[in-house]
Structures are given as C-alpha cells and as structure tokens.
Backbone as JSON, one array per atom type, in Angstrom:
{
  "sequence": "XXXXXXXXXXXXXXXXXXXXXXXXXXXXXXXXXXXXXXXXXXXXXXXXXXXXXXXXXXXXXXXXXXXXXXXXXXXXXXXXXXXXXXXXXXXXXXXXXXXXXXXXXXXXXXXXXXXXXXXXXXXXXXXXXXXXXXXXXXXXXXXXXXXXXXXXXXXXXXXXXXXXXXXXXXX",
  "N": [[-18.71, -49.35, -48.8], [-21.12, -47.03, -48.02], [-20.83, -43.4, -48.09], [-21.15, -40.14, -46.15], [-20.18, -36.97, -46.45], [-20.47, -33.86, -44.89], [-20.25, -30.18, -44.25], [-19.99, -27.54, -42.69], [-19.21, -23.97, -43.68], [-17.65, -21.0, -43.13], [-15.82, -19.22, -44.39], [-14.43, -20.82, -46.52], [-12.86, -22.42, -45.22], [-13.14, -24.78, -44.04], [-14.23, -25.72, -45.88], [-12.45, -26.59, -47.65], [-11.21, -28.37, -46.22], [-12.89, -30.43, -46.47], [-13.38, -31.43, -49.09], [-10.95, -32.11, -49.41], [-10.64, -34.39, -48.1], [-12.93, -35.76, -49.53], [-12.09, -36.18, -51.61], [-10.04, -38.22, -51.02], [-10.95, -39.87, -50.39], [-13.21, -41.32, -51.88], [-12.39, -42.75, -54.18], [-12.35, -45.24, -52.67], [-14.37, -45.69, -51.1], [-17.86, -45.52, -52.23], [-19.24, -42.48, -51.85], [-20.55, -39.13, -50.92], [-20.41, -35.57, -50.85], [-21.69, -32.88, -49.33], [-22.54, -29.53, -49.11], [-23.43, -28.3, -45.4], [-26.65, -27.01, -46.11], [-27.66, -28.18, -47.53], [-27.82, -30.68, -47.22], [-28.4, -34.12, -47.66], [-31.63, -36.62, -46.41], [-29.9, -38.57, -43.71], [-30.32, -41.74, -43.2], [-29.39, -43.5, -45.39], [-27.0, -43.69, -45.49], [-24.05, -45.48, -44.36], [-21.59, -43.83, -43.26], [-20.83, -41.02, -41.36], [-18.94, -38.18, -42.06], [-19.08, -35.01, -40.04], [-18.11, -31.75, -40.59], [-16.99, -28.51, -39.5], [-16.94, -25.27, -38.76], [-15.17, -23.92, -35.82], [-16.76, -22.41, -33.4], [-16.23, -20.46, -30.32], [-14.93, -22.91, -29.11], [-15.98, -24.81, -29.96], [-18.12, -27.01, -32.55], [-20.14, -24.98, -34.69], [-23.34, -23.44, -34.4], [-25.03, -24.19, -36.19], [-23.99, -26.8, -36.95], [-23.88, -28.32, -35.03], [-26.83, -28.33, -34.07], [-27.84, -29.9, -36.35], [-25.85, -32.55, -36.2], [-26.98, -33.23, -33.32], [-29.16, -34.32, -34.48], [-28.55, -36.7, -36.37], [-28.21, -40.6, -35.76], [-27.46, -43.67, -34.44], [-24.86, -43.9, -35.96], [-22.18, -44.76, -37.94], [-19.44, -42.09, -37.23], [-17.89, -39.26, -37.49], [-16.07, -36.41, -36.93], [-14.61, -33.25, -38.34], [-12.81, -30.43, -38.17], [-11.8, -26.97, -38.5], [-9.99, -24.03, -36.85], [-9.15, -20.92, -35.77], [-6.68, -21.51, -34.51], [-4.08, -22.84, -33.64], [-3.86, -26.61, -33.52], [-1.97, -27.73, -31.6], [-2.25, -25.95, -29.73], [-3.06, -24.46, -26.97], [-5.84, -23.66, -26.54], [-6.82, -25.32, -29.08], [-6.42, -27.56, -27.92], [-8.44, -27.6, -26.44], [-10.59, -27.56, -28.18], [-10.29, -29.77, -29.23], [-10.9, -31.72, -27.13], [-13.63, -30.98, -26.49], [-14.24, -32.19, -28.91], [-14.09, -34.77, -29.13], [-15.76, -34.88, -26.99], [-18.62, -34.69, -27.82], [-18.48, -37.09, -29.13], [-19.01, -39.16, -27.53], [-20.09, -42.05, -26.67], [-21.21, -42.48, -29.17], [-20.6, -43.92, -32.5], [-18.1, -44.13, -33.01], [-15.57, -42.5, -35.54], [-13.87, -40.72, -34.81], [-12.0, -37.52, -34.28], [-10.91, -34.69, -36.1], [-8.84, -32.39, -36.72], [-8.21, -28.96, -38.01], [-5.86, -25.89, -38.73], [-7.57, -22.79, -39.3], [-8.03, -19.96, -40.98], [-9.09, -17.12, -39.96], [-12.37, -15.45, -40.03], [-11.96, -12.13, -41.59], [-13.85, -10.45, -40.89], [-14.65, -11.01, -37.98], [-12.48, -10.71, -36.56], [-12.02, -7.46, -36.9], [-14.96, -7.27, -35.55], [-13.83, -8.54, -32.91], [-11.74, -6.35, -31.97], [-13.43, -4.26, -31.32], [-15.19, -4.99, -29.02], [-15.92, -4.61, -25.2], [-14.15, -4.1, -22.24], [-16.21, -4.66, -20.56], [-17.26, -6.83, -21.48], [-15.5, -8.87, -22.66], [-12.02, -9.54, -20.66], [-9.41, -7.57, -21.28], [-6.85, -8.33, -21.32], [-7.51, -10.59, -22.73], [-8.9, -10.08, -24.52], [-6.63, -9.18, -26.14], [-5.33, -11.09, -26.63], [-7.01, -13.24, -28.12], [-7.55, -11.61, -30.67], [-4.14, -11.09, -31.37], [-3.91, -14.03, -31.7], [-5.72, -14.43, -33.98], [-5.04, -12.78, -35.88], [-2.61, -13.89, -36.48], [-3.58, -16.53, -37.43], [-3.74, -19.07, -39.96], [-4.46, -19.99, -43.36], [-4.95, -23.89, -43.71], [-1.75, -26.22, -44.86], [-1.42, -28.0, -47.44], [-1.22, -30.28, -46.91], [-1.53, -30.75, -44.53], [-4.16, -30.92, -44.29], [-4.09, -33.33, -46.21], [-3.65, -34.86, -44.35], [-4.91, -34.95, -42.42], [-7.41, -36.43, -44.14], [-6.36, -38.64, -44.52], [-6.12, -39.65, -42.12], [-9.19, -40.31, -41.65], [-9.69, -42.02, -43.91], [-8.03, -44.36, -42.81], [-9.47, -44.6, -40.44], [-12.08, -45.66, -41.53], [-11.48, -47.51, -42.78], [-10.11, -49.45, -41.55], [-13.31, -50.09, -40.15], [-14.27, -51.23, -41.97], [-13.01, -53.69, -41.7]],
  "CA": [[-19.58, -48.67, -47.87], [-21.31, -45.35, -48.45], [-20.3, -42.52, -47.27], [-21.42, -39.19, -45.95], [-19.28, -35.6, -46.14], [-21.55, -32.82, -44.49], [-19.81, -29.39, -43.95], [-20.08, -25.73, -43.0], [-17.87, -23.58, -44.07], [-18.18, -19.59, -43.13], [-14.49, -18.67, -45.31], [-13.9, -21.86, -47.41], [-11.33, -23.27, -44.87], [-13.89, -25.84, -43.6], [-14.87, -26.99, -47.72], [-11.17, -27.05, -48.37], [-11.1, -29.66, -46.0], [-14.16, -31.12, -46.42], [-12.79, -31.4, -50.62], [-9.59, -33.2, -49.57], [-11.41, -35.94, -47.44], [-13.7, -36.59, -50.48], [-10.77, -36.76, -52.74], [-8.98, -39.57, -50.78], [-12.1, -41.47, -49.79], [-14.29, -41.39, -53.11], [-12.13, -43.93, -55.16], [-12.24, -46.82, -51.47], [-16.23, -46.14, -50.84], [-18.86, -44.72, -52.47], [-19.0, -40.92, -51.01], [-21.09, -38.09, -51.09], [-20.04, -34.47, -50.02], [-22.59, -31.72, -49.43], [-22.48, -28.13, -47.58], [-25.07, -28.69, -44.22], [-27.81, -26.53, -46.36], [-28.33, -29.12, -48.99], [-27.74, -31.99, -46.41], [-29.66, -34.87, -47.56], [-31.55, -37.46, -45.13], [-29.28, -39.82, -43.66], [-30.06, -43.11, -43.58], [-29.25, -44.39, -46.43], [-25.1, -43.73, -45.17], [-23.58, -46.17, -43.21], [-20.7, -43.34, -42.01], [-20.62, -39.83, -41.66], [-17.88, -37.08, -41.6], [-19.44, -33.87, -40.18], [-17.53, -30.83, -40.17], [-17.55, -27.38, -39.07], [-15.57, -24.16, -38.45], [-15.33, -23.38, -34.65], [-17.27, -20.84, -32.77], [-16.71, -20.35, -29.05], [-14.78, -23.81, -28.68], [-16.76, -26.45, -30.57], [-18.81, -26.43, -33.61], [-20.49, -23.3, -34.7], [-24.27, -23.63, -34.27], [-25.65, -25.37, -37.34], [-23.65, -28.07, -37.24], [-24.02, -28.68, -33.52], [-27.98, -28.62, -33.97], [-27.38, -31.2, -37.03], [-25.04, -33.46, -34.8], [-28.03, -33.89, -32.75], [-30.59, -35.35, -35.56], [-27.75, -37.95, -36.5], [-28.29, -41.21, -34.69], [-27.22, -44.85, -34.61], [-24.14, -43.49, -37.25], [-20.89, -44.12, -37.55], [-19.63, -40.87, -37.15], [-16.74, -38.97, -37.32], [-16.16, -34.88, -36.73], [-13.75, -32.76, -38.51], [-13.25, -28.92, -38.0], [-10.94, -25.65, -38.81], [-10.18, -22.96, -35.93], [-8.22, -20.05, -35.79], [-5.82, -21.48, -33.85], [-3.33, -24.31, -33.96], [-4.37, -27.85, -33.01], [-1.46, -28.12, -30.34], [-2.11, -24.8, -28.82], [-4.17, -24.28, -25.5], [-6.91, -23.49, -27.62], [-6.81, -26.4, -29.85], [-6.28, -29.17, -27.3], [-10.09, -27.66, -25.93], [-11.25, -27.86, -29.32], [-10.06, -31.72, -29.48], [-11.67, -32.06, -25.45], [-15.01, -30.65, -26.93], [-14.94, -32.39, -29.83], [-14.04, -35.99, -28.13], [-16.85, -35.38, -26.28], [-19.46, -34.81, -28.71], [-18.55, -38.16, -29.97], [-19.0, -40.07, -26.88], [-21.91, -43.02, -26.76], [-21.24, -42.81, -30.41], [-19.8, -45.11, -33.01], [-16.68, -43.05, -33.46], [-14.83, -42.28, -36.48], [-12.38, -39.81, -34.23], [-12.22, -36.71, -34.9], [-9.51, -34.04, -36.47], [-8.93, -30.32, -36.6], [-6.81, -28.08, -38.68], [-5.81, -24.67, -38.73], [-8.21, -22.25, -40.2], [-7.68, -18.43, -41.31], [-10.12, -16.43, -39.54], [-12.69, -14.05, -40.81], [-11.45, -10.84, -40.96], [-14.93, -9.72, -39.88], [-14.6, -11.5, -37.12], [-11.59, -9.85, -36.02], [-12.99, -6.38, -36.62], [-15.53, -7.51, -34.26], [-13.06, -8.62, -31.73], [-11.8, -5.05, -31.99], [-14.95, -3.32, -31.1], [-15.6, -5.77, -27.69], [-15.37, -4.01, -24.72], [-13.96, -4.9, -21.24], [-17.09, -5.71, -19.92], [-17.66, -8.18, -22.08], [-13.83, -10.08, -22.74], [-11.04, -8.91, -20.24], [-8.38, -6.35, -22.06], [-6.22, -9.2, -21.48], [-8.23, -12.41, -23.13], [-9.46, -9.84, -26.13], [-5.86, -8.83, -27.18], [-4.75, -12.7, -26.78], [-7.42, -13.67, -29.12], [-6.76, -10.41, -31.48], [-3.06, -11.73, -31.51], [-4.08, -15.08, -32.37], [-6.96, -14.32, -35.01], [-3.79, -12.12, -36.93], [-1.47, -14.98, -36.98], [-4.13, -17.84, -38.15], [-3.5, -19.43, -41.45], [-5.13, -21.79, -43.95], [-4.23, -25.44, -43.2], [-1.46, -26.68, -46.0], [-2.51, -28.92, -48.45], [-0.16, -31.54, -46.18], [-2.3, -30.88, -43.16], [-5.43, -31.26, -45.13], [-4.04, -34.64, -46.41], [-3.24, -36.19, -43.29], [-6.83, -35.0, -41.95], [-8.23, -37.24, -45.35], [-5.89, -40.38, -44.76], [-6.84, -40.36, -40.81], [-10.42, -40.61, -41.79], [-9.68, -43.27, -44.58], [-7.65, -45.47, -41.76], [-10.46, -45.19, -39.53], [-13.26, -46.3, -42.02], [-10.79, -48.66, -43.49], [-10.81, -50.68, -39.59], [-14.29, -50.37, -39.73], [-14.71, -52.16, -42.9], [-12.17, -55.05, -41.56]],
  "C": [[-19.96, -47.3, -48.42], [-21.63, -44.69, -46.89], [-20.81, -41.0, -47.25], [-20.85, -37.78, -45.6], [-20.25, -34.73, -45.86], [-20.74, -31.88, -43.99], [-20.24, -28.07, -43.94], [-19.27, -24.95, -42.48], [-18.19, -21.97, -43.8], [-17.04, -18.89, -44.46], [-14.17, -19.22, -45.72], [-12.68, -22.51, -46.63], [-11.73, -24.51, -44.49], [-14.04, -26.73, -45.4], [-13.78, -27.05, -48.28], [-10.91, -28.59, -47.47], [-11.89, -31.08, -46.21], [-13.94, -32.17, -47.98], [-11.59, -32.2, -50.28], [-10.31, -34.5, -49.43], [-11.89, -36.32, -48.69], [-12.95, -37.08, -50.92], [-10.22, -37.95, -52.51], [-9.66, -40.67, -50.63], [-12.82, -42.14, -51.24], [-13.54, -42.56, -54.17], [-11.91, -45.3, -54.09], [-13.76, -46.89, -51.26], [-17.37, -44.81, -51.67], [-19.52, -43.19, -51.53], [-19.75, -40.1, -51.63], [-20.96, -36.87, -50.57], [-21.25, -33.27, -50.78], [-22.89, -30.69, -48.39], [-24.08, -28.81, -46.65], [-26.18, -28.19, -45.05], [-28.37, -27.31, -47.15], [-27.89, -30.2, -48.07], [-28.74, -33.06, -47.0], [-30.37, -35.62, -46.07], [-30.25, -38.79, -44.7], [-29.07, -40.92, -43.38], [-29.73, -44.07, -44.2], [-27.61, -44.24, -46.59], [-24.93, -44.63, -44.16], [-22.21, -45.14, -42.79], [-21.49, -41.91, -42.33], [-19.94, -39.0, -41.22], [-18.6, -35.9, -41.48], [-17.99, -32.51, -39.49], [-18.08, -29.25, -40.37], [-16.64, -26.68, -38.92], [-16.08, -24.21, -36.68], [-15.2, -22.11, -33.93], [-17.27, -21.6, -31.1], [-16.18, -21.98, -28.34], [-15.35, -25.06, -28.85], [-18.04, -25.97, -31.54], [-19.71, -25.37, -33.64], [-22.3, -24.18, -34.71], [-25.28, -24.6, -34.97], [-25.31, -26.55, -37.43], [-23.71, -29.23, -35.81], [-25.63, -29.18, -33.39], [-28.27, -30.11, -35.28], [-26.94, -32.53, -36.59], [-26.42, -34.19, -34.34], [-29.33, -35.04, -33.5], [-29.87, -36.76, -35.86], [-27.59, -39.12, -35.26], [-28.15, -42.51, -35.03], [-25.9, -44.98, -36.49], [-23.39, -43.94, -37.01], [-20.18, -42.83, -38.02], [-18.58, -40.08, -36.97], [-16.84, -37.09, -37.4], [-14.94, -34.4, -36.95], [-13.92, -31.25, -38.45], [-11.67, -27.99, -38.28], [-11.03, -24.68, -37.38], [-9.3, -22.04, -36.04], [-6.76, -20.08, -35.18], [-5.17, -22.76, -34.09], [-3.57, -25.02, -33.03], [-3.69, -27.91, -31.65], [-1.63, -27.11, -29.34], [-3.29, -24.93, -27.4], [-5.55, -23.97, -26.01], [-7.47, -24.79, -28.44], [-7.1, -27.48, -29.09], [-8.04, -28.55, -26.58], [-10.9, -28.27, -26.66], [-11.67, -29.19, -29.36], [-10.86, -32.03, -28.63], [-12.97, -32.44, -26.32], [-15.75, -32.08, -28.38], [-14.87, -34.32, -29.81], [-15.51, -35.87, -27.49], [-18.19, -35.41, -26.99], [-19.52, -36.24, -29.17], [-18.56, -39.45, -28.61], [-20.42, -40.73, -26.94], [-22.38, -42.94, -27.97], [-20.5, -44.03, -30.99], [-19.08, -44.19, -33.76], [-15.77, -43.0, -34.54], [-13.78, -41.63, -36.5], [-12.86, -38.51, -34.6], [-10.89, -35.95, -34.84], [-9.49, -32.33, -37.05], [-7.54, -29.72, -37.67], [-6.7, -26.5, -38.65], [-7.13, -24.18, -39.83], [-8.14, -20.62, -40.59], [-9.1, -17.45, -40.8], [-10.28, -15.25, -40.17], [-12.63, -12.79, -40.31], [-12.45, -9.95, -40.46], [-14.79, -10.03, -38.39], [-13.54, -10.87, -36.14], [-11.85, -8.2, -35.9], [-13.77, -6.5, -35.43], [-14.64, -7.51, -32.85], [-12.52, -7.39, -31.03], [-12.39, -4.32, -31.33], [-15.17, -4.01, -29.54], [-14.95, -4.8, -26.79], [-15.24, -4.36, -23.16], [-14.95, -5.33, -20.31], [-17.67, -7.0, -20.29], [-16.39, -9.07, -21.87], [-12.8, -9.18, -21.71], [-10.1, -7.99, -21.36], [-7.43, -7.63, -22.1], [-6.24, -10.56, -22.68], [-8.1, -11.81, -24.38], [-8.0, -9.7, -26.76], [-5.1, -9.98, -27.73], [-5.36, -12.9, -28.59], [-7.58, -12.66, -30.82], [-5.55, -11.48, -32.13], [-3.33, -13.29, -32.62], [-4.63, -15.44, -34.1], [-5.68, -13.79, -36.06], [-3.07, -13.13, -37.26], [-2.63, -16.48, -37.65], [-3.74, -17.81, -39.67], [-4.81, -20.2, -42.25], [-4.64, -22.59, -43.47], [-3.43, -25.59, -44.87], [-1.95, -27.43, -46.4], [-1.62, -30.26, -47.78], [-0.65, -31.49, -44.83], [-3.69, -31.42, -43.3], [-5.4, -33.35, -45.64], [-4.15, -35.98, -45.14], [-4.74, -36.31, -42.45], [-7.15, -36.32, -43.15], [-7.5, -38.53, -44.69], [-6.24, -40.68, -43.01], [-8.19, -40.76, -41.04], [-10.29, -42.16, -42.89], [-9.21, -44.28, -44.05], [-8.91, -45.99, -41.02], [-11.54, -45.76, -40.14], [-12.44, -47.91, -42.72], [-10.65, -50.06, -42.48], [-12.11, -50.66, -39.58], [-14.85, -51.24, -40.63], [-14.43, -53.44, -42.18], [-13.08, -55.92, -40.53]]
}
C-alpha cells in the first residue's frame, strides 16, 4: 500500500516523530514523508498519517485547515503537546483528536510528549489576568517548564501503533 506522512513541526518534536513512523513503516509499504508546506496532492495514497504540534487543544491551524481538504482517506492523526498524554490535558487532546477522526476511515490516533517553545512560554509570561486567570496561566507556566521531548521509546511505540493499524487494514 502507499503511504502518506504529512507533518508540522514548529520545534522539531512533531518531525522527530513524524521520522520514526517513516522509519518503521517504509520497509512494509511504500511511504512518503513530507512537512505540510511541500504536501503533495493526495490521491494517489491509499493512507495518511497527519500530524501536528498542539495549539489550544487540537491541531495547530495548518494542519486543521489541511485535515479538511483530505477526503474518502484512510486516515490516521498523530501529534506532540506540552503536556503528558495521561494528564488532564492530554486525555482532551486524545477527546479532540478522536473526534476529528469521526465519519472517517480511522487509522487512530497517538500523541506524545513535546518540549515546548520557549517563546511560547515567554509569551505565557507576559498574559495578563484578563486574558488567562492568575491561576490557569501559572498552571500552564508550570507545565510548559516541565515538558520534554518524547524518548526515542515513546516515539517507537507511536510508529509500531500506526504499523498495527495499517497492517489490519491490509488483512
């Protein structure tokens, strides 16, 4: 089967994952990985893995307006956030990103830690209680400090869930 990797990445934590997946898939199906700006058209994929960093609780803008053009796919959504998968944060992420994929032909989708940009935190900084409570901003402060990369053993298990699920879709 051929295969479609489409990612955007703001701090390389999204194309580190985006780079494993290929790795594990590219010697079971013919695979192609390319950042969203050089996206080709896609019809000529029978799947596609899109991923994204997350802004605001589900993919960051580009990849959300992308999403939409993709149609009659199978289709799968992977992403990075500042926060860990099991956290109160994370399990939204998953909600959000479950739902994006409904009245699709689902490939699942899978999240990993991502190391947030330290602009981004700066920013957070600067917000002021009319905008985020004093409470919410120093949460997500807190959080944004402690994010990581994803190990290269979180990264893997993202790649071999995606190769299970295309691997049932072959059968």
């Amino acid at each position: 089967m051929k295969g479609l990797i489409i990612y955007s990445s703001k701090t390389g934590n999204t194309k580190r994952m985006a780079e494993k997946i290929y790795e594990v898939l590219k010697d079971k199906q013919q695979m192609t990985i390319k950042d969203i700006r050089d996206a080709p058209e896609v019809e000529q994929f029978d799947f596609i893995l899109l991923g994204a960093w997350i802004d605001r609780g589900t993919l960051e803008t580009k990849t959300l307006k992308f999403l939409k053009t993709i149609k009659n796919k199978k289709l799968g959504l992977f992403a990075t956030l500042g926060a860990m998968p099991d956290s109160e944060h994370g399990r939204k992420v998953i909600k959000n990103l479950q739902d994006l994929l409904k009245d699709r032909d689902s490939l699942g989708q899978y999240i990993c830690p991502g190391l947030v940009d330290p602009k981004m935190i700066e920013k957070l900084k600067g917000i002021t209680g009319l905008v985020v409570p004093k409470k919410i901003k120093e949460k997500m402060i807190e959080t944004s400090l402690k994010s990581r990369k994803a190990t290269e053993e979180e990264l893997l298990k993202a790649a071999n869930y995606f190769a299970e699920n295309i691997k049932r879709l072959a059968n």
